[in-house]
TIMAR-730462 format. One record per residue (C-alpha): residue in one letter; x negated, z negated, y. Coordinates in steps of 0.02 Angstrom, whole numbers, plus 50000, padded with zeros to 5 digits. Layout:
REM residues N
aXZY/...
This chain:
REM residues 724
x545845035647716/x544655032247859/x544315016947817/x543825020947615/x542665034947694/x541575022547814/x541595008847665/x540875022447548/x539375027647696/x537805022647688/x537705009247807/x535915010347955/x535005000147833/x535185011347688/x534865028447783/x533265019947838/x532905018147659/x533335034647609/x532525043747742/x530915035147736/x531035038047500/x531165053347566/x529685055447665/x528605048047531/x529345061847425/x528785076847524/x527055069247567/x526665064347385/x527165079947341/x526405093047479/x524665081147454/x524865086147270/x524885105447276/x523255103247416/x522205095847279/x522945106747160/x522605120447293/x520665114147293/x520555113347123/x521345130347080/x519765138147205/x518495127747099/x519275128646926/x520305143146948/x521435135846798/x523215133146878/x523255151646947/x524555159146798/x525595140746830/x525795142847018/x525685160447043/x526875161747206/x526105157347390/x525625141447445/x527125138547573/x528195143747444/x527645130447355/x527825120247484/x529485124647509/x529705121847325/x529165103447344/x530155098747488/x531685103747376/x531145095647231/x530895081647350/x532595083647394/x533275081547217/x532025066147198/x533005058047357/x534885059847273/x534415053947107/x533545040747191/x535165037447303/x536165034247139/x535065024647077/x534905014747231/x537075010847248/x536924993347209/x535734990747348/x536355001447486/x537954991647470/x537184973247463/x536094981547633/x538034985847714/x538544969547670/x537134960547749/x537304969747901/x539334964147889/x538954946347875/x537844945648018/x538784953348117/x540524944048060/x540634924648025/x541364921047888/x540494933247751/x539924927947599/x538744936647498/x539014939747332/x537544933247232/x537914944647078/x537714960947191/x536244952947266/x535534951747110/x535814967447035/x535024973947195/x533484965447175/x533244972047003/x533574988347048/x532234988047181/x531064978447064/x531374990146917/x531235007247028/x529645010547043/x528985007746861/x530695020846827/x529815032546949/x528245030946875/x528835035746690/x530135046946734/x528735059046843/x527405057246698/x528805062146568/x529265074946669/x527605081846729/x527215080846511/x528805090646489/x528545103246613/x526845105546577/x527035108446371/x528435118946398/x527485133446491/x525995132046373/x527145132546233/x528065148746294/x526365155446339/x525775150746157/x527325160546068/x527085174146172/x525395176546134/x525905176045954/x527315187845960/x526085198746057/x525395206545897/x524805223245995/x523595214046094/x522035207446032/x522155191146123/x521815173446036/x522235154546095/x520865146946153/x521255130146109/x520045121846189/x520145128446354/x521955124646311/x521705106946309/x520625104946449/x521925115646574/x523145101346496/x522105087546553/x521895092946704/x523785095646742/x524055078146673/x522845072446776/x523685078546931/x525275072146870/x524785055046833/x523965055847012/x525485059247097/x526545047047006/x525275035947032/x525465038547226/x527265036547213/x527365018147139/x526105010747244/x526985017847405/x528575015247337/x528284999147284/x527604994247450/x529105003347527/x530414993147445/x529494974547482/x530384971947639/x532044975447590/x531784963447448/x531294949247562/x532864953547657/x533884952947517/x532904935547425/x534044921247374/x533334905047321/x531614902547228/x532524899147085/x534274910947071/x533354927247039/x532624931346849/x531914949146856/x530044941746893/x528504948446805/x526534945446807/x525514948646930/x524354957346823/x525734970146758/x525774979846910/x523874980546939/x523484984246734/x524774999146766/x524015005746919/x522095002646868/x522405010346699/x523195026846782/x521595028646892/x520475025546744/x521725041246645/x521455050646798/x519585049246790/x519345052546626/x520605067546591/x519635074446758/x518135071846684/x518515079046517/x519195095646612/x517645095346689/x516615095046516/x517755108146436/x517485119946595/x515705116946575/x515695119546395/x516155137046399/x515155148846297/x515545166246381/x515665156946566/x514035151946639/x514125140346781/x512965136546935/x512305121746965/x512995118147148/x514615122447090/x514355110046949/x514015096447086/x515545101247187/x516905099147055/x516095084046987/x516135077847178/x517935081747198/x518375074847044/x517335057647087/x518205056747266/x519925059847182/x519705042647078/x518895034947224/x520225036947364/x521625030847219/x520565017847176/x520375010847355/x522285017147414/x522735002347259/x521714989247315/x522034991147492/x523834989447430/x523634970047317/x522304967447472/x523314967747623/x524674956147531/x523594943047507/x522824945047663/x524234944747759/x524934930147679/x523224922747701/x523394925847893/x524994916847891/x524344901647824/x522894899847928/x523954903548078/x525324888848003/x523544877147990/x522774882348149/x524544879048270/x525144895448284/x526904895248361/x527724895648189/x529474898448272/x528834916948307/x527754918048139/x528594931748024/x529004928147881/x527904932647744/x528464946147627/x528914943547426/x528574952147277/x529234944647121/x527444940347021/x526214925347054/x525794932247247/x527704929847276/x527614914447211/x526444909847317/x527344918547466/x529074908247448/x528184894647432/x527424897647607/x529094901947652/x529904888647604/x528484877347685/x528644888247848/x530464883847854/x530314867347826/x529104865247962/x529954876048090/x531414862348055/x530444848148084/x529654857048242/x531154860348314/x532024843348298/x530314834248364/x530704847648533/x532424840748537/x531744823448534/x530264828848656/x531704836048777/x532714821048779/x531234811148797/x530744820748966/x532624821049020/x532974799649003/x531104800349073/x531664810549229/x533454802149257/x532114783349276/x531224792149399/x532104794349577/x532544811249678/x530984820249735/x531624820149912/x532254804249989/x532514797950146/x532424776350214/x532984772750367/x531454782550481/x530604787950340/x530584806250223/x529774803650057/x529274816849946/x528934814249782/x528114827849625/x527634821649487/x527124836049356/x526964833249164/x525594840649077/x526364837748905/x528314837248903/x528274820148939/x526994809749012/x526254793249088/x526394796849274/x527894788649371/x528304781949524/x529824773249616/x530554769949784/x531614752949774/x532724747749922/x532184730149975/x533714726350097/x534304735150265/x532504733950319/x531234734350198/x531014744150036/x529564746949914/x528654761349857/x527614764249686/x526394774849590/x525644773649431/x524684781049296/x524454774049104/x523224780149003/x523374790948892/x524564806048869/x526134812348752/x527434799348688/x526384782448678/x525904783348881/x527984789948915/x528604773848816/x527174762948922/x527854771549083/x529584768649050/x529254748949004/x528494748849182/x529544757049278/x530864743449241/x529824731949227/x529294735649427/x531224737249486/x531414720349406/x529984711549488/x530064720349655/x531654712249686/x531324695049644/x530314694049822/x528544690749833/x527144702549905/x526484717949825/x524804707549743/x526124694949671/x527224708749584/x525664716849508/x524974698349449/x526664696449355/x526674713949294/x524814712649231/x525184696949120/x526784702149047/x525834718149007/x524514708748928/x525474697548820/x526474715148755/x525104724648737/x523494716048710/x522134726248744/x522904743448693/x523574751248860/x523164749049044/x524044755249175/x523294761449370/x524914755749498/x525194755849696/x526264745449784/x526794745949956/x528354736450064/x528684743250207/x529474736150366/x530564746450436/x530744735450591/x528884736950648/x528274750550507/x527254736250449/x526454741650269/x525874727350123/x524934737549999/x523964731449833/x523064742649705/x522874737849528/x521474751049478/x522304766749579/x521554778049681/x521404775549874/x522874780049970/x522734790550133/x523694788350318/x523634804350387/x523954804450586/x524914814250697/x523504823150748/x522854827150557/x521544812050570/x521504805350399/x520794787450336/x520504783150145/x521144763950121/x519794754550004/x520974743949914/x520714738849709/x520574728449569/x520624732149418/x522014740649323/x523564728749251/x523464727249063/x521454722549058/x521144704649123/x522874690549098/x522294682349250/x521424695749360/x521904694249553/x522384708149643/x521744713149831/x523134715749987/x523034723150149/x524154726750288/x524384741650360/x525214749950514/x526164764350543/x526284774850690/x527584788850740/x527224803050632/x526034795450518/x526054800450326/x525624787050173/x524854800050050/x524794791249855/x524264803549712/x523524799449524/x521824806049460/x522554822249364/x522674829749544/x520784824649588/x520264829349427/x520734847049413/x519564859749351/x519794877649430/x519144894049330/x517394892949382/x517174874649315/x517314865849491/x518214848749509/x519604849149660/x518864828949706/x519054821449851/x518174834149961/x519434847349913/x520974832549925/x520274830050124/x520044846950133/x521874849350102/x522584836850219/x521524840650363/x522484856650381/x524254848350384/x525234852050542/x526344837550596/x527894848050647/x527964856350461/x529184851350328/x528564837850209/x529244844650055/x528614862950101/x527164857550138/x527124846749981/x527804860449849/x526624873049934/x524974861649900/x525384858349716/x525784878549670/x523994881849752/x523224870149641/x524244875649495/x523584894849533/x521944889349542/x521924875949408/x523204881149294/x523944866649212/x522664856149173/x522124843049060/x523164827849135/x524754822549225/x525054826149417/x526004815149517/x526194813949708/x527184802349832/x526874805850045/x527904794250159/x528224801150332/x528534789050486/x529744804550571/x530644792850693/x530964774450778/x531884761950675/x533034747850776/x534354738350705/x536344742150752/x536384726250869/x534734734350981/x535714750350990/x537524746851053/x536794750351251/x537464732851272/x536834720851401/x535954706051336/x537354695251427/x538684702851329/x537914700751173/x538934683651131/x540584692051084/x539824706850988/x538684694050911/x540464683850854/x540994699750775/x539614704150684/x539934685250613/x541814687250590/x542594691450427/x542784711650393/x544124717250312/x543664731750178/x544184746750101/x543334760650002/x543724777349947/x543124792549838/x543234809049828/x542354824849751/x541204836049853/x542564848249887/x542814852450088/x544624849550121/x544824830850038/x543964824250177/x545584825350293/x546674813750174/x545294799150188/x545164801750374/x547174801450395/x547074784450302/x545634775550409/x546504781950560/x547994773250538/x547194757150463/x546014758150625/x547894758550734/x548394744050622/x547284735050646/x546724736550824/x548574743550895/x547634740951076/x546464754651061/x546534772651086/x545044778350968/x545814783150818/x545724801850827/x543944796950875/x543664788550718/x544514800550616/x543624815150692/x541634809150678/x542024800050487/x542954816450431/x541124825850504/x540234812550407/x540914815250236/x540814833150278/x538834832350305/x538714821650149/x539694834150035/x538704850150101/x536864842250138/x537144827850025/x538104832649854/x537454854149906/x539414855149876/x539324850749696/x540764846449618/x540634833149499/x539704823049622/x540604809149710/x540684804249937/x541104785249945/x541854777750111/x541844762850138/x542754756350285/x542364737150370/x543524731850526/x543074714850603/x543664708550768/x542704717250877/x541674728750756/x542264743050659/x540924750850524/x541214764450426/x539574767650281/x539694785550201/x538774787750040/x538434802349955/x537314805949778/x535734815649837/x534194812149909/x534794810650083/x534214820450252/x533494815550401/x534594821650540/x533764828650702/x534824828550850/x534144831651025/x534924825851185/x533964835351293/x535144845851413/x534074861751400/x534194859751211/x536144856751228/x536444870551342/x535344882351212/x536344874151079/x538014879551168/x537524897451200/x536944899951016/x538294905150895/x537494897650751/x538894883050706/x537504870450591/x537014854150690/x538804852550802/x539334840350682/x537934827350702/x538274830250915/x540154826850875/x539624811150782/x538404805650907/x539604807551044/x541174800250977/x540254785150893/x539424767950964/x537984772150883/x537734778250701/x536214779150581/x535514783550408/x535024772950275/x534844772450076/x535124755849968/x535434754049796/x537194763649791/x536044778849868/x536054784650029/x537254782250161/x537554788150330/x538274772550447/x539404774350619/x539864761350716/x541454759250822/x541854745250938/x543334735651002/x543724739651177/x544564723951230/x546124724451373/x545024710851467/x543354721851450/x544294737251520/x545224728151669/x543894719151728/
């Protein structure tokens, strides 16, 4: 029973309907007794019609709007239940609508305000000869009273009344008919499933010819009153009903073609907005009436649609696009051996021609790149990617930085011909003596920034790759001290135009990096720079890319740092020759796994070296290596992977742990004041690097092309060594 009742109510939709046929009711209604109210003080004619008080007659409205409203409501079924069944279907999969009921609801909207506009005439007609016909027989069956028809004045009162009538149907249709527009877009099928369409023209020839009634039945009252032999009239009040009467016609002249104005207007908006690159995902949709202007508007529709289709599957592609584009380019924070790299490089489309690289070289040397194509969007993103391979590929084949960019330039120019150039960097760096071989091909001048914020701009170019087959390319040699960053940036940076119209340039780049503080953290330091220009550049008009290098430390190979004397370097020096025996393993960055890898090396280390008493040692600074590399490394991720992999020689055991970030440069301090603070601090981070550091030979950080690794090595302590 419960359930027939809520089937049978109106669902939000159609309420909303209801309440709002309503309102147009009462207001068409309570605006017709004011004019008739103003007219009945100039006229006087409508006094023996209406003879009760004007809020009676208000009230008497309100109910009749009332009545209007219900038969309305049953006229209006059809509808209310397509608007419930909407609302179902959007709110449960699965729903069809029923096209039948979707079409009988469109007709019923269509037809209802053209049945509105006949039925109120008819009625206002019937109404209106009915009271002048029962006034009429009573004046005849009045024979006592010498009291004629005046038949004239008859006809003119009739007018008048009509006039009103057709004024307030009039009112009705247009503000139905504007009412009901939405709900019929709501409810549209297809272009071509729905038959109940009709001429433009029909509703404006209906709603132009009422006005023109309504002006000339007002006017003819106004002749009739005038014509009056026994009434004489003054001539002010001559000009005020004629005014009234003018301003009638006017204001439902001008409320009809404000009505066919703002559709086409609005629709016009819509286009122009579709033409000038208005986010058409957010454009609404414009609205349909079934003539030649909704023609016009599905077709917009339809185009919209089509449009907002092909817009969102070229963001799809865009996204992709930026994602492969992304996964080429390295981690933003990396760290080689002695050096920290940070690395932005900000789009100013979704993808762009910016890039750089950092290639690993071998345990000592690695390579570092930026570039800029020209151009922007997709063609300078496909140019960038070609590049970027193209450099990993030639990088590695050896040869200095002014060779790689002569081989890049000419297979370039043989691809391209003369349509794309390209701006690169390229340095190899040492990291034995922080030696640096840089070459320019067109980019902008790199800085080394010192310790104590000195700064000098390195003049190095030719011209960019992509231009001349056989240009030659300048190199220079650079060095390196402790602390020193290698600052390489692209021209949208130097470029960028604040809100007053000034250029950042150089002066505002030196600016910036005079104020650097060597003990600060590069990628702070880095991230905080860029937002400052974003705030006071916004965006801009061109990629942004920047790569700083940062000499934080002393390099030495694992030989140099045993502590061993020279003399004893013969038999470590064998077993750095000798043939290792390997193993790897992998787990996921979850703490706890690292235990079971640690239990295995620890007895392969007993194994293989029975003699030796360090395998809890081993087991105790790997298992707080693969820790650091799951929290610091992998941020505890867990679909990332930590790799051991596990060499034992003769006399040298080495153990390499990689993990899948960027890396970390880890800061340990033997100083015994900083120990002893260490040790009287409860905070537990940095133990494990003093555990490693004290229970291995020596240990060190690296990255290669598996990524970067933390290294520990553990030596043999022979029976002979310990004896003697």
């Amino acid at each position: 029973m419960t359930t027939t009742k809520n089937k049978n109510r109106p669902s939000y939709a159609g309420r909303s309907l209801l309440n709002r046929l309503l309102l147009i009711y009462v207001i068409a209604l309570v605006l017709s007794l004011m004019i008739l109210r103003a007219e009945t003080m100039l006229v006087s004619h409508f006094e023996a019609m209406f003879p009760f008080p004007f809020i009676v007659n208000v009230i008497g409205a309100v109910m009749l709007a009332v009545l209007l409203v219900c038969a309305s409501a049953w006229r209006l079924q059809p509808v209310i239940r397509e608007l419930r069944e909407d609302a179902s279907s959007s709110t449960v999969r699965g729903i069809q609508r029923d096209n039948g009921l979707t079409s009988t609801a469109l007709i019923r909207l269509y037809r209802m305000p053209y049945e509105l506009l006949v039925s109120v005439l008819l009625l206002g007609l019937l109404i209106s000869a009915s009271f002048h016909l029962a006034d009429i027989i009573q004046v005849w069956n009045d024979e006592d009273k010498d009291e004629y028809i005046d038949w004239l004045q008859l006809t003119g009162i009739m007018a008048g009344e009509q006039s009103l009538i057709m004024t307030v149907a009039l009112l009705l249709f247009t503000s139905v008919r504007r009412l009901f527009r939405p709900y019929m877009m709501k409810l549209q099928p297809l272009s071509g499933s729905f038959d109940g369409r009709a001429s433009v023209s029909q509703p404006l020839v209906i709603t132009y010819t009422c006005t023109f009634l309504v002006t000339i039945l007002s006017l003819f009252q106004l002749a009739i009153v005038t014509a009056r032999p026994h009434e004489s009239m003054e001539p002010y009040k001559f000009g005020l009903i004629a005014l009234f009467y003018f301003l009638i016609g006017l204001s439902l002249f001008s409320y009809v073609t404000m009505q066919f104005r703002q559709e086409l207007r609005g629709l016009i908006r819509d286009i122009r907005g579709l033409v000038g690159g208005t986010d058409i995902r957010h454009a609404h949709t414009a609205p349909v009436v079934h003539d030649e202007a909704g023609e016009l508007a599905v077709a917009y529709s339809e185009l919209q649609n089509r449009i907002n289709r092909e817009y969102e599957s070229l963001e799809r592609e865009l996204k992709m696009a930026y994602n492969v584009q992304q996964k080429l380019l390295p981690p933003g924070n990396l760290t080689i051996g002695a050096y920290h790299i940070t690395a932005r490089c900000q789009s100013y489309r979704e993808v762009g021609g910016d890039f750089f690289d950092v290639v690993s070289l071998g345990p000592s040397r690695f390579a570092v790149m930026i570039g800029d194509v020209s151009g922007k969007g997709l063609p300078a993103a496909l140019i960038m990617s070609a590049q970027l391979l193209v450099f990993r590929s030639e990088i590695r084949r050896n040869g200095s930085p002014s060779e790689v960019l002569a081989r890049m330039n000419r297979q370039l120019c043989e691809a391209m011909g003369e349509e794309g150039c390209v701006s690169i960097g390229v340095g190899v760096i040492d990291l034995t003596n922080n030696k640096v071989q840089y070459a320019s091909a067109g980019h902008l001048s790199p800085y080394i920034i010192a310790k104590d914020g000195q700064f000098t701009a390195i003049e190095c170019s030719s011209l960019p790759i992509g231009i001349d087959p056989e240009a030659v390319y300048e190199e220079k040699e650079l060095q390196l001290k402790d602390g020193d960053r290698f600052l390489l940036y692209t021209d949208g940076l130097i470029e960028a135009i604040d809100r007053t119209g000034k250029m950042y340039s150089f002066e505002g780049l030196e600016a910036e990096i005079a104020t650097w503080e060597s003990d600060g953290d590069l990628s702070a330091v880095v991230d905080e720079w860029l937002s400052r220009v974003d705030q006071a550049c916004g965006p801009g008009q061109d990629d942004r890319t920047v790569v700083v290098l940062e000499l934080a430390g002393e390099y030495r190979s694992a030989l140099d740092k045993l502590d061993l004397p020279r003399g004893d370097y013969g038999d470590v020096a064998a077993a750095f020759d000798n043939p290792f025996m390997t193993r790897e393993w992998s787990l996921r960055s979850k703490l706890g796994e690292e235990r079971i890898i640690a239990l295995k090396l620890g007895d392969w280390i007993q194994e293989r070296w029975p003699e030796c008493g360090i395998k809890e040692d081993v087991q105790s600074a790997v298992c707080e290596a693969m820790i650091n590399a799951i929290e610091h490394g992998n941020k505890l991720q867990p679909n990332t992977y930590v790799t051991v992999i596990a060499q034992i020689g003769g006399m040298l055991s080495v153990c390499r742990i990689y993990d899948e970030g960027g890396g970390y440069y880890p800061r340990l301090s033997r100083d015994e004041a900083e120990m002893r603070k260490k040790l009287e601090s409860e905070d537990p981070r940095g133990w494990g690097l003093v555990m490693i550091d004290s229970l291995a030979d020596y240990w060190t950080t690296g990255r290669d092309e598996r990524g970067f690794y933390t290294e520990l090595y553990f030596m043999r302590k022979l029976q002979t060594a310990s004896s003697g």
